[in-house]
C-alpha positions as CSV (number, residue, x, y, z in Angstrom):
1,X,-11.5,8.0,-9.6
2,X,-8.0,9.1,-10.6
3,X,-5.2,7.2,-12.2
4,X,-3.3,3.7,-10.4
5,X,-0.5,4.5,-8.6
6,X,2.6,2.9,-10.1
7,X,4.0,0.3,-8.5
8,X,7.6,1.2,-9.0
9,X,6.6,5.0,-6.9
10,X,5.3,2.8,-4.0
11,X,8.0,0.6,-3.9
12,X,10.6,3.9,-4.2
13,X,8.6,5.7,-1.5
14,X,8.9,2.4,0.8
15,X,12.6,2.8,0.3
16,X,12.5,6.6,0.4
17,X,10.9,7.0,3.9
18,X,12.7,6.1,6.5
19,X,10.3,3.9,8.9
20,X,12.2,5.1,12.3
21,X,10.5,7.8,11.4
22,X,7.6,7.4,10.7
23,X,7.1,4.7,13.4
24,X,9.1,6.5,16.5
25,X,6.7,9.6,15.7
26,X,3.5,7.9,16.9
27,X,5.0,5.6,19.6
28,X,8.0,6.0,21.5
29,X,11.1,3.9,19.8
30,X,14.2,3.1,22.1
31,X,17.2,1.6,20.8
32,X,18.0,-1.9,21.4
33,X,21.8,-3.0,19.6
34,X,21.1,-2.7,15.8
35,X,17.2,-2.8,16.2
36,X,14.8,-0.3,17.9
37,X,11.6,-1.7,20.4
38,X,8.6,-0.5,22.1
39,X,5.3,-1.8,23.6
40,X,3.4,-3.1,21.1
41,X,0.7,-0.9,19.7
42,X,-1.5,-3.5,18.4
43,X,-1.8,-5.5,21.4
44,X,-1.8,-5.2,24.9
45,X,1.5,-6.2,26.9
46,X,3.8,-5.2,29.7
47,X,7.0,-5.8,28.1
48,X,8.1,-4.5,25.0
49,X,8.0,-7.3,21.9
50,X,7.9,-4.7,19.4
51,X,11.0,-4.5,17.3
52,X,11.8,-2.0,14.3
53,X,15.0,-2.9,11.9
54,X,16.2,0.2,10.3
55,X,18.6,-1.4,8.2
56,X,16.0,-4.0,6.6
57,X,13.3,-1.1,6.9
58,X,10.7,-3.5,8.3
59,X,8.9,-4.3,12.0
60,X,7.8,-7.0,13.4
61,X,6.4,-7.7,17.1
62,X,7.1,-11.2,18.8
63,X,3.8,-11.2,20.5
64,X,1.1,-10.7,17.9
65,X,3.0,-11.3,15.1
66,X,2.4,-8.0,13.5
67,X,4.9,-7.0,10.4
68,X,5.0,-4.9,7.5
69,X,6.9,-1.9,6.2
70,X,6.0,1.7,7.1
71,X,3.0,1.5,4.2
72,X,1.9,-1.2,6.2
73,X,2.7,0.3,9.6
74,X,0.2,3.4,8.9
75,X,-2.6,1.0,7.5
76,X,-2.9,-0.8,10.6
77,X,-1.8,1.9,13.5
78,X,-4.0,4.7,11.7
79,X,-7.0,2.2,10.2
80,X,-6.0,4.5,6.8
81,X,-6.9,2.6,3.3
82,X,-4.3,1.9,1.1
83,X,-4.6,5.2,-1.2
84,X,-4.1,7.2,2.3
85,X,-1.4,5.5,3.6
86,X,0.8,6.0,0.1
87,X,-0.8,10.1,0.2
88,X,0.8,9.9,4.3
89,X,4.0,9.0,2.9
90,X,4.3,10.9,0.0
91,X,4.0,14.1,2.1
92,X,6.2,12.7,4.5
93,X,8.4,12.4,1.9
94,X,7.5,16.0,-0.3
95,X,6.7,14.1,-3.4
96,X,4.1,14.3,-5.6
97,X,2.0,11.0,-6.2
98,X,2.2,10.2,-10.1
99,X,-1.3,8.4,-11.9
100,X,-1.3,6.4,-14.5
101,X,-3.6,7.3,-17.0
102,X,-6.3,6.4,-18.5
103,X,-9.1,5.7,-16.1
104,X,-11.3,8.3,-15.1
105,X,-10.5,12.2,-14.6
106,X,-9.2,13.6,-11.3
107,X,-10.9,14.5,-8.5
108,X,-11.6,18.5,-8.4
109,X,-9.8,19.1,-5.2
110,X,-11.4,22.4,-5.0
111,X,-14.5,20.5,-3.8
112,X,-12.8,19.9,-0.4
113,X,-11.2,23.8,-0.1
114,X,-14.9,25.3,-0.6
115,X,-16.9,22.5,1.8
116,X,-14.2,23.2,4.1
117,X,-14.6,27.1,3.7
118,X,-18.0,26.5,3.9
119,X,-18.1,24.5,7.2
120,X,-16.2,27.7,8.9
121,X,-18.6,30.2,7.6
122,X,-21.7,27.8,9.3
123,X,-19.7,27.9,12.4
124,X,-18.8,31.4,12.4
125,X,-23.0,31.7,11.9
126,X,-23.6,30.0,15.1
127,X,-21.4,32.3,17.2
128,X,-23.1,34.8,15.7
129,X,-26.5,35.9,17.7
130,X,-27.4,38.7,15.0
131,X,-27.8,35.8,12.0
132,X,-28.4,32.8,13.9
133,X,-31.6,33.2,16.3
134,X,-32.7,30.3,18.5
135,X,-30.2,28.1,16.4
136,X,-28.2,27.9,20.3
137,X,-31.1,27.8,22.6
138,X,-32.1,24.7,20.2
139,X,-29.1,22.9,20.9
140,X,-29.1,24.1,24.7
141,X,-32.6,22.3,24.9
142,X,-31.6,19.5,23.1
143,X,-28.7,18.9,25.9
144,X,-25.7,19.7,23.4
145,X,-22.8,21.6,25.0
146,X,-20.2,24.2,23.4
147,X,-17.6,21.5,23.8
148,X,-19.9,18.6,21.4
149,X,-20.7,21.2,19.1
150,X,-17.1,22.1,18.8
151,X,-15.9,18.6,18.4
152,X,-18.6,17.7,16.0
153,X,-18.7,21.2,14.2
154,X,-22.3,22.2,14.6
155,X,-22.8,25.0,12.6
156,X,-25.8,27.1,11.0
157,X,-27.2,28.0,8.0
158,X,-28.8,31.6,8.0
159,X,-32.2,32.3,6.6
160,X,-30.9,34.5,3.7
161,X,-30.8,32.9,0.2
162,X,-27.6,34.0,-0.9
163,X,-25.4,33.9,2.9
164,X,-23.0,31.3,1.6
165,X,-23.1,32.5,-1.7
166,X,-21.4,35.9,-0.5
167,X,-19.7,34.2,1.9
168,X,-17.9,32.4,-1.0
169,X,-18.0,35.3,-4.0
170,X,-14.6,33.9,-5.0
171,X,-15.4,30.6,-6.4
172,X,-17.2,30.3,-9.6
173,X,-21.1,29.4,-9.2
174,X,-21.1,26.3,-10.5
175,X,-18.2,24.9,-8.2
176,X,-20.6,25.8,-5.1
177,X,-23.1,23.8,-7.1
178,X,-20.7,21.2,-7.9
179,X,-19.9,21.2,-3.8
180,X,-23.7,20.6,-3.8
181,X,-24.1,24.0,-1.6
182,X,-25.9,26.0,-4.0
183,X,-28.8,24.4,-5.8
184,X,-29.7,26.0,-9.1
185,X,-33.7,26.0,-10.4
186,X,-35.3,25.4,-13.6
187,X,-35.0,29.4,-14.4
188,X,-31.8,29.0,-13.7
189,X,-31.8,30.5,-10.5
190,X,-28.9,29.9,-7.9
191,X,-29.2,29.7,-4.1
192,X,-28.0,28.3,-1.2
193,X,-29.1,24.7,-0.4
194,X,-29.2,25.2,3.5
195,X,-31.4,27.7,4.7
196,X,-32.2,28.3,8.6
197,X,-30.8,25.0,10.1
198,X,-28.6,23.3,12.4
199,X,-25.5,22.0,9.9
200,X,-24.2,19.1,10.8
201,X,-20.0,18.4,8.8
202,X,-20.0,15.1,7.5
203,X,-16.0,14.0,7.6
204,X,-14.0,11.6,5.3
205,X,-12.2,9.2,7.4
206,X,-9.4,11.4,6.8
207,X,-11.4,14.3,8.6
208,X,-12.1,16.3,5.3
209,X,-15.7,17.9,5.2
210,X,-17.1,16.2,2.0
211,X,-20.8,16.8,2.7
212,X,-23.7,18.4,5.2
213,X,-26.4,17.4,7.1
214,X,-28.7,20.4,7.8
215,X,-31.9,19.8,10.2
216,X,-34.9,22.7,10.7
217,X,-35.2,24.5,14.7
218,X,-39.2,23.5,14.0
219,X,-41.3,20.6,12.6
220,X,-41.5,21.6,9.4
221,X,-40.6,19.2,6.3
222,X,-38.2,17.6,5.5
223,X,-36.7,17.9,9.1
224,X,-33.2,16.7,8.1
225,X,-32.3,17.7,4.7
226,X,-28.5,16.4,3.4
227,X,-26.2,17.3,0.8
228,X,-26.4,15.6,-3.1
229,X,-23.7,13.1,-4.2
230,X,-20.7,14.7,-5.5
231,X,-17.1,13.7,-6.3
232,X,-16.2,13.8,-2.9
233,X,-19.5,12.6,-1.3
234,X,-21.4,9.2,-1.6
235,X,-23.9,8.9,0.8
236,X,-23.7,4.6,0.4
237,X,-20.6,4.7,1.4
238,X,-19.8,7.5,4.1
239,X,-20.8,7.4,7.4
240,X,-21.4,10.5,10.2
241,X,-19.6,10.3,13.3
242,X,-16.8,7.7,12.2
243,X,-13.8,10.2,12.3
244,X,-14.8,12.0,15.3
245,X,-15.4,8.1,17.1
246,X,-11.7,7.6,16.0
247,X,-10.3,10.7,17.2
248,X,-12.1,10.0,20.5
249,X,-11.3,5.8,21.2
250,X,-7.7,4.8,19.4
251,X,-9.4,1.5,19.7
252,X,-12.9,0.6,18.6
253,X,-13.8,-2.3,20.5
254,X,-17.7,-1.8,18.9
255,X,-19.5,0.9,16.9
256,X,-23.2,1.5,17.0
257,X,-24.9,2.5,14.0
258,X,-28.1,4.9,15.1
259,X,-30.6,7.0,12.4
260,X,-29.9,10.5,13.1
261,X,-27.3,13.2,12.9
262,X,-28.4,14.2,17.0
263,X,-28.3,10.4,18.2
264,X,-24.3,10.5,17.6
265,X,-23.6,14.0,19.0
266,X,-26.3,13.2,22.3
267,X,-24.2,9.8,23.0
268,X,-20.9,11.3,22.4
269,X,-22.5,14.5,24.6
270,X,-23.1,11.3,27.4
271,X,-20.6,9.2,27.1
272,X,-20.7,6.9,24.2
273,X,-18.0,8.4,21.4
274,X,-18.6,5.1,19.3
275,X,-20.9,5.9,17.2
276,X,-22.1,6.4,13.9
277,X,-25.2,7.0,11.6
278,X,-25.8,6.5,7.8
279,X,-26.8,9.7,5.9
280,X,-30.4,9.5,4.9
281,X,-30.1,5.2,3.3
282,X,-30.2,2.5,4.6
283,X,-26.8,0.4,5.6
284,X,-25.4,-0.8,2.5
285,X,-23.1,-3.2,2.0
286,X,-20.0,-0.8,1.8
287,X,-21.2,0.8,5.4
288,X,-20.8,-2.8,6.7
289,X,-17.2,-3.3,5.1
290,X,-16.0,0.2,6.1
291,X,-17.3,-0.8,9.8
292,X,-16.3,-4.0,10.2
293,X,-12.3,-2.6,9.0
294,X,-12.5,-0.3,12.1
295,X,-14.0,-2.9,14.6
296,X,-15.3,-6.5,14.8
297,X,-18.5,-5.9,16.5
298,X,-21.2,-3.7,15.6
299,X,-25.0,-3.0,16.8
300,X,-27.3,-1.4,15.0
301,X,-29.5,0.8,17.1
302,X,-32.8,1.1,15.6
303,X,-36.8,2.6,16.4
304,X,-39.1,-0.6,17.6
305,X,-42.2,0.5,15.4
306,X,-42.5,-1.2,12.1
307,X,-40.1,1.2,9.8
308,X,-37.5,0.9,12.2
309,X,-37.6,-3.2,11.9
310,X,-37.7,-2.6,8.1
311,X,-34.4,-0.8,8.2
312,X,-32.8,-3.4,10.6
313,X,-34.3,-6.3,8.2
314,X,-32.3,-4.3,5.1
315,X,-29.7,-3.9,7.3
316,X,-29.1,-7.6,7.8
317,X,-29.3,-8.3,4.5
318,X,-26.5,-5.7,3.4
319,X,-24.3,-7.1,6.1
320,X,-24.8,-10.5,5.3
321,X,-21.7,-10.3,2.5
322,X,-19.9,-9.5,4.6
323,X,-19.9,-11.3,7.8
324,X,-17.9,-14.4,8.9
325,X,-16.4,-15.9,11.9
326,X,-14.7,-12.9,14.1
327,X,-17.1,-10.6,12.8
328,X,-19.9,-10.1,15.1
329,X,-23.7,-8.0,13.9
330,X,-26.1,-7.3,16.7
331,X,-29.5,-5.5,16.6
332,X,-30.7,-3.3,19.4
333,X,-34.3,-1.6,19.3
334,X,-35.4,1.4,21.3
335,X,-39.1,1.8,22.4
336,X,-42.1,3.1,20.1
337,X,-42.1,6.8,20.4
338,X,-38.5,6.7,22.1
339,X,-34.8,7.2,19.8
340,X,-31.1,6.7,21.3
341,X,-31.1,10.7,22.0
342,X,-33.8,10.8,24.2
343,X,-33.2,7.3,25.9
344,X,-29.9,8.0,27.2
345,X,-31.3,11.7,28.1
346,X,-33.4,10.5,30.4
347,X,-32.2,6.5,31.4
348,X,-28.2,7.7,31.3
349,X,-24.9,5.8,30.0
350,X,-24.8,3.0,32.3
351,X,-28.5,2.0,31.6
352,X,-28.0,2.3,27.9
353,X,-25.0,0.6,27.9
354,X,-27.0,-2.5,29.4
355,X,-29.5,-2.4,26.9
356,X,-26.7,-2.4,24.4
357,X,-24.8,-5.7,26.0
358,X,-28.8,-6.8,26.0
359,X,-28.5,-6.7,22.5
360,X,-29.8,-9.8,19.8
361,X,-27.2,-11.5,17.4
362,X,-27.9,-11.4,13.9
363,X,-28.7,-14.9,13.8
364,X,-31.2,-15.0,16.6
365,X,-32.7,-12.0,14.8
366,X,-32.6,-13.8,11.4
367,X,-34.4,-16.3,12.6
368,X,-36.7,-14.7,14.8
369,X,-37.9,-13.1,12.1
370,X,-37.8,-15.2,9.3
371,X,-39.9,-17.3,11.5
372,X,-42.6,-14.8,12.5
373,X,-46.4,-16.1,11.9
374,X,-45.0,-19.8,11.2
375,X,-46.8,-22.6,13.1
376,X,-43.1,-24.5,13.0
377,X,-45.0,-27.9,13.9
378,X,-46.5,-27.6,10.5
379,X,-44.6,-29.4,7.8
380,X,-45.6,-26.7,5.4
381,X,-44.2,-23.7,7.4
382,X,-41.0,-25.5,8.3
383,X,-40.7,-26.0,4.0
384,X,-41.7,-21.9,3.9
385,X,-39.0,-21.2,6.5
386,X,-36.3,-23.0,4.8
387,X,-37.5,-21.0,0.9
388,X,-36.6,-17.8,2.7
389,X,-34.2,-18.3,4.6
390,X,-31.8,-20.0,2.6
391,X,-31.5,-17.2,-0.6
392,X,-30.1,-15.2,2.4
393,X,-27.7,-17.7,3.6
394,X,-26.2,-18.3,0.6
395,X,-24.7,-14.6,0.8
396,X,-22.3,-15.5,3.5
397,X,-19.2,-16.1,2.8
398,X,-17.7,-19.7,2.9
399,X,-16.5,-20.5,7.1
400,X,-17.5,-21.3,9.5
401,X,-20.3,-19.1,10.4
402,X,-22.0,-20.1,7.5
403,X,-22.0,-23.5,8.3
404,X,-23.3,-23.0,11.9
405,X,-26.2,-20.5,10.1
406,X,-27.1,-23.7,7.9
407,X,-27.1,-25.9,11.1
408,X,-29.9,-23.6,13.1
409,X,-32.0,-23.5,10.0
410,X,-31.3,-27.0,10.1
411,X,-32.6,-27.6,13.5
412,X,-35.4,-24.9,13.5
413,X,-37.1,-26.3,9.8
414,X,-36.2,-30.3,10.9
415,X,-34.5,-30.6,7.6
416,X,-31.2,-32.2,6.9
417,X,-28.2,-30.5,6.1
418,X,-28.0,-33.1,3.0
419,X,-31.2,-32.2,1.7
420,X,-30.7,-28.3,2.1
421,X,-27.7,-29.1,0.0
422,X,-29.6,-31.1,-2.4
423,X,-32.5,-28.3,-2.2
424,X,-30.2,-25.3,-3.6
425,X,-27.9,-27.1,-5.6
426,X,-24.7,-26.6,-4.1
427,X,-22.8,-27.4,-0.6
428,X,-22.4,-25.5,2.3
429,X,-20.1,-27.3,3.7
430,X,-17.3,-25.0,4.2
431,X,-14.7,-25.7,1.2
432,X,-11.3,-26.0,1.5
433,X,-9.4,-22.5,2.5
434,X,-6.2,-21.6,2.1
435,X,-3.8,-22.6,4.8
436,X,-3.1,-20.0,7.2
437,X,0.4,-21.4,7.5
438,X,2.8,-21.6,4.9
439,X,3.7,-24.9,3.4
440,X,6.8,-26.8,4.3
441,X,9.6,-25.8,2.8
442,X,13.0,-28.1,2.4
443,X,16.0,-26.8,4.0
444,X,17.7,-25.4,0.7
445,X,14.9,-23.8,0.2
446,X,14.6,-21.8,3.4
447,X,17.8,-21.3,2.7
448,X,17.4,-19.6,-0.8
449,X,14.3,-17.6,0.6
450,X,16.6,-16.0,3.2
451,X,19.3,-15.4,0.9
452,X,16.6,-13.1,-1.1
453,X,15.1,-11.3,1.6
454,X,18.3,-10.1,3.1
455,X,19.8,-9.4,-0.4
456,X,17.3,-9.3,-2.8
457,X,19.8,-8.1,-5.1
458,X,21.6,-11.5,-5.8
459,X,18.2,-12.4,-8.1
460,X,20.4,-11.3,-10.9
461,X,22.9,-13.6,-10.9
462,X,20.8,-16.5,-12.0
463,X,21.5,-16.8,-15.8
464,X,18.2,-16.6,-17.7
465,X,18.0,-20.4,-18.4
466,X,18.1,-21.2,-14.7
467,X,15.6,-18.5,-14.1
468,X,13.2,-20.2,-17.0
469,X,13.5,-23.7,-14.9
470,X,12.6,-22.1,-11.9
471,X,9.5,-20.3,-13.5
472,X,8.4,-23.8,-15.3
473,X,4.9,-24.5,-14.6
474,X,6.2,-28.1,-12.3
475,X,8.7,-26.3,-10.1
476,X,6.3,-23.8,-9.0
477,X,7.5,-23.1,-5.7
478,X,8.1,-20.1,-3.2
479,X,11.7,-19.5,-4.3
480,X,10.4,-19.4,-7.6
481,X,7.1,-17.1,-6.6
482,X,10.2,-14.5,-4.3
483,X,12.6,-14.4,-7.4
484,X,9.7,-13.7,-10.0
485,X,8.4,-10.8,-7.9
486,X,11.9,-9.3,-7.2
487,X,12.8,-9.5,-10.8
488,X,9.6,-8.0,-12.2
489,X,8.6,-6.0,-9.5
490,X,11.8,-4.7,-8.8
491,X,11.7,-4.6,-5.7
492,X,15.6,-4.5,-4.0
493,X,15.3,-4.3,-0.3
494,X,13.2,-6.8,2.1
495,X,10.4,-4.3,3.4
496,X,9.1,-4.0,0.1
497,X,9.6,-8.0,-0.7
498,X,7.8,-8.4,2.7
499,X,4.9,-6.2,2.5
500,X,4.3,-8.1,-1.2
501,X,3.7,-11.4,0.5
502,X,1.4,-9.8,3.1
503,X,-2.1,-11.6,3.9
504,X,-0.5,-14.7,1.9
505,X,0.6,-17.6,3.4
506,X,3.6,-18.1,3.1
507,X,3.9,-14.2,5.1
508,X,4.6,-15.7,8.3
509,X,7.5,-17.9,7.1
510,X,9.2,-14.8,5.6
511,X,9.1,-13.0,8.8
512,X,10.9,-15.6,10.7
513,X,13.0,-16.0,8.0
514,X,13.9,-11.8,7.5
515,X,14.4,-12.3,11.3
516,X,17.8,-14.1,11.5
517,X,20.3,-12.6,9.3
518,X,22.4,-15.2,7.2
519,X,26.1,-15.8,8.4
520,X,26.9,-14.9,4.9
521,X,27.5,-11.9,3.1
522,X,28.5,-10.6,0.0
523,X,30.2,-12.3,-2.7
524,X,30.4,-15.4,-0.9
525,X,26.7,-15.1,-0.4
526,X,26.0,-14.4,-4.0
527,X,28.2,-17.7,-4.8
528,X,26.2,-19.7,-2.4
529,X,23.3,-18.4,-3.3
530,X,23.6,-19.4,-7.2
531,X,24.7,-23.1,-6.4
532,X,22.1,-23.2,-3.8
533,X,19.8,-22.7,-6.5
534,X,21.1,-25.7,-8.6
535,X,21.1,-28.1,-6.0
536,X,17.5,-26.7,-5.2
537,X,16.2,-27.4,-9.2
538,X,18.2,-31.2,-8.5
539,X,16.1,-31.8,-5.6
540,X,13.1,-31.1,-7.3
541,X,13.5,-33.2,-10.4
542,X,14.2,-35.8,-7.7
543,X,11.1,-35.2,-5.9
544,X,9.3,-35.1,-9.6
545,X,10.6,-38.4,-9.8
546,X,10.2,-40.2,-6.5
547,X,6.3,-39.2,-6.9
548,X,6.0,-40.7,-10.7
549,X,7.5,-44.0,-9.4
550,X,5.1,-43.4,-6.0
551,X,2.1,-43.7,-8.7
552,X,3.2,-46.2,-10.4
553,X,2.8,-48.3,-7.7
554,X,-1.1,-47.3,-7.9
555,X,-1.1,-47.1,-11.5
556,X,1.6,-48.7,-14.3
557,X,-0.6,-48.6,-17.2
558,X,1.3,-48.0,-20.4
559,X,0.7,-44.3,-20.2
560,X,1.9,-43.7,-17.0
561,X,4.7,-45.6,-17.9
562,X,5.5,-43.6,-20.7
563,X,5.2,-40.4,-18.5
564,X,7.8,-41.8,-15.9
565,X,10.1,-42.6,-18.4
566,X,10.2,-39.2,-20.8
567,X,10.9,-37.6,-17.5
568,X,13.8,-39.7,-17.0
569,X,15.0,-39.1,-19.9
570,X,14.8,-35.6,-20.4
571,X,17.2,-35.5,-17.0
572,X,19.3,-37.3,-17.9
573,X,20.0,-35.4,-21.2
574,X,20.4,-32.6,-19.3
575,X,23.2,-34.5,-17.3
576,X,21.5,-34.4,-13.7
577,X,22.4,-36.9,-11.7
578,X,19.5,-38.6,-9.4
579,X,20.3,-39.9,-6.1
580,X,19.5,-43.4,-5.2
């Protein structure tokens, strides 16, 4: 992993790139007055809530509540993580991205040059009838059209030991092995690691090759063989098929996960772009975290025999980090002797697309077959069902769902909730989140927050005392939380103050707030804003002060007495005045 990106470049790139552009080049911007709009690409709607403001260098749609800067912008509208939306900008921009270091070396971004060199020579194979043989009467038989196999890349390996090798005489031999194309022996021997099979490009979710899949024209073993970790390539954590379902469906309303390189390309081939397939491992818990950020509902597609329930039962166990409330895991299984290829080959899209809505939620499945061979009328099963099942429950995450999950086993092992509880130790009642909404906030105080995120600038006109009663542990407030993070943060314009605050709860407040401009400006702003802050630290010490006497009223022991009282004391030393 290379270097942290410094926070002062992102913030300077937010202010660098203008977000008109970047927005109004992937939908269609018109201008409204001082603001631009357009349909809203996150949800659906018929008249235009979406609303860019160049001059604040933000966006924010009235419908859905969407917001952000253009960092934010490309995270949502092109499912990018945060690394790739700051690389998008930066070449938007023509900068270089600086590292700090210290952390691990840099990537060898030669890897993705050869694997994508590679990738053409294994297509250039294919076309080629001299060095390819039944490679394309394979893929005829198997259903798979010149269209598919240009989409998805199908190549071929040739039979020769040293094709790619040649192929790619310019690189040094141990970068090919590095690329995890050549494979070198105990003698020392190098050669190429596909030999005389179907490749198969496995894509970053930026659409970089970072790996193959190569599977044999015949039976012979191992049918699917795929390339070693590398640099570029983690097999836990990529998945096939998930750029090319992307590039087909801008939305992803569900993704299948299937076993095999030929299940995605035959449902694409028939009609079913969404889908994916882990590379040789079983689903991991990253697979389920990178899924579940493209879509909130995914079915895993696996054989019926007994090694394809095995994987499904490892599969609900990765994914059971992971999943909460608007997160939904199904399980579909295919017949004995049957796979997704073959079953929409011969049943067709609508038919398999029933067998998917047909599909079994995680928790029926969970408890199907946690269940299996208990005789739940016996009190001695019901006490075995709730041993295994709860060491799995207990990996949810606090919500909702979890609580419901303790409620079946609840029902299905006649056990209390209370004495589940009491059984493991701890409580699954769900505990207290944080609010979703931001916490009321007096009128000054909007007032101040405005005042920032219009002109984050006036942050340094507070004198350094004020700014030390702000931070004080007791007046730990939003005001205080905005002014900390434009001071230390630098951060001078209300896109990048926004985007700070995102997934926070006060986030929401903000955008209403960076919504209406103030009906001051300038110095008269900067004046107001400084006494504004005054009469905000007075209305604290008198809220400080309200609530001591509020508890005395509970409580006037001697100590609490004395803690009233220095209070008291230390304001009025510092000659503020308390209202009666």
């Amino acid at each position: 992993m290379p270097g942290r990106i410094p926070q002062s470049f992102i913030n300077d790139l937010i202010e660098r790139v203008d977000i008109v552009e970047v927005i109004d080049s992937r939908i269609s911007l018109k201008r409204t007055g001082k603001n631009l709009q357009a349909l809203c690409p996150f949800h659906e709607e018929k008249t235009p809530s979406f609303s860019v403001n160049p001059e604040k260098q933000f966006y924010y749609c009235f419908g859905c509540g969407a917001t952000g800067t253009s960092l934010r912008f490309l995270m949502e509208y092109e499912r990018l993580e945060f690394v790739e939306a700051i690389e998008t900008l930066a070449r938007i921009a023509g900068v270089e991205i600086p590292r700090e270091a210290g952390v691990q070396k840099q990537v060898d971004t030669d890897l993705y040059e050869i694997l994508s060199l590679a990738d053409h020579y294994y297509r250039s194979v294919i076309r080629d009838h001299g060095l390819s043989g039944n490679a394309v009467e394979y893929l005829k038989e198997r259903g798979v059209t010149g269209v598919i196999a240009r989409d998805f890349g199908i190549g071929f390996a040739p039979a020769a030991w040293d094709g790619l090798k040649s192929a790619l005489a310019q690189f040094p031999e141990n970068k090919l092995v590095d690329a995890g194309l050549l494979v070198r022996n105990d003698a020392g021997r190098v050669y190429d690691r596909f030999r005389e099979r179907i490749t198969f490009p496995i894509r970053d979710t930026r659409g970089r090759v970072v790996g193959f899949g190569g599977r044999v024209l015949g039976d012979e073993k191992p049918k699917y063989l795929n390339s070693p970790e590398t640099e570029v390539f983690q097999k836990s954590r990529e998945l096939y098929g998930l750029f090319e379902a992307r590039r087909a469906l801008r939305e992803l309303p569900r993704l299948l996960v299937v076993e095999g390189y030929m299940d995605v390309v035959a449902l694409a081939q028939h009609g079913v772009p969404n889908v994916v397939a882990t590379l040789g491992t079983a689903s991991s818990q990253a697979h389920f975290e990178k899924l579940f950020r493209y879509t909130r509902e995914v079915v895993c597609c696996f054989d019926g025999d007994s090694a394809g329930r095995t994987a499904a039962w490892k599969a609900l166990s990765s994914a059971f980090p992971v999943l909460h409330e608007g997160r939904q895991l199904r399980f579909m299984f295919v017949a004995e002797g049957d796979d997704p290829d073959t079953l929409i080959r011969s049943e067709g899209e609508a038919k398999f697309n029933q067998l998917v809505e047909a599909s079994v939620s995680a928790g029926d499945y969970f408890f199907k077959e946690i269940g299996s061979g208990l005789d739940l009328s016996s009190i001695d099963a019901r006490a075995r069902l709730a041993d295994a099942a709860l060491p799995l429950i207990e990996k949810l995450p606090d919500g909702l769902y979890r609580r419901m999950m303790v409620e079946r086993l609840s029902q299905e092992a006649k056990i209390s909730i209370a004495a589940i509880e009491k059984r493991v130790g701890i409580s699954f009642r769900a505990r207290p989140s944080q609010s979703t909404t931001a916490p009321p906030e007096s009128k000054i105080a909007r007032k101040l927050m405005s005042y920032l995120l219009h002109e984050p600038t006036v942050a340094k006109d507070l004198s350094q005392e004020t700014r030390d009663e702000l931070f004080a542990s007791d007046n730990d407030t939003l005001v205080a939380e905005m002014l900390r993070r434009v001071l230390e943060k630098n951060l001078t314009d209300t896109g990048t103050l926004l985007a700070s605050f995102v997934g926070e709860p006060a986030h929401q407040l903000m955008v209403e707030l960076a919504s209406t401009p103030p009906s001051l400006v300038g110095t008269a702003l900067e004046n107001e804003f400084v006494d504004g802050v005054h009469r905000f630290l007075e209305e604290r010490t008198r809220d400080a002060h309200r609530a001591l006497a509020r508890g005395l009223q509970e409580d006037d022991s001697s100590e609490r007495l004395a803690v009233y009282w220095k209070a008291r004391s230390e304001t009025d030393s510092g000659n503020v005045s308390e209202a009666t």
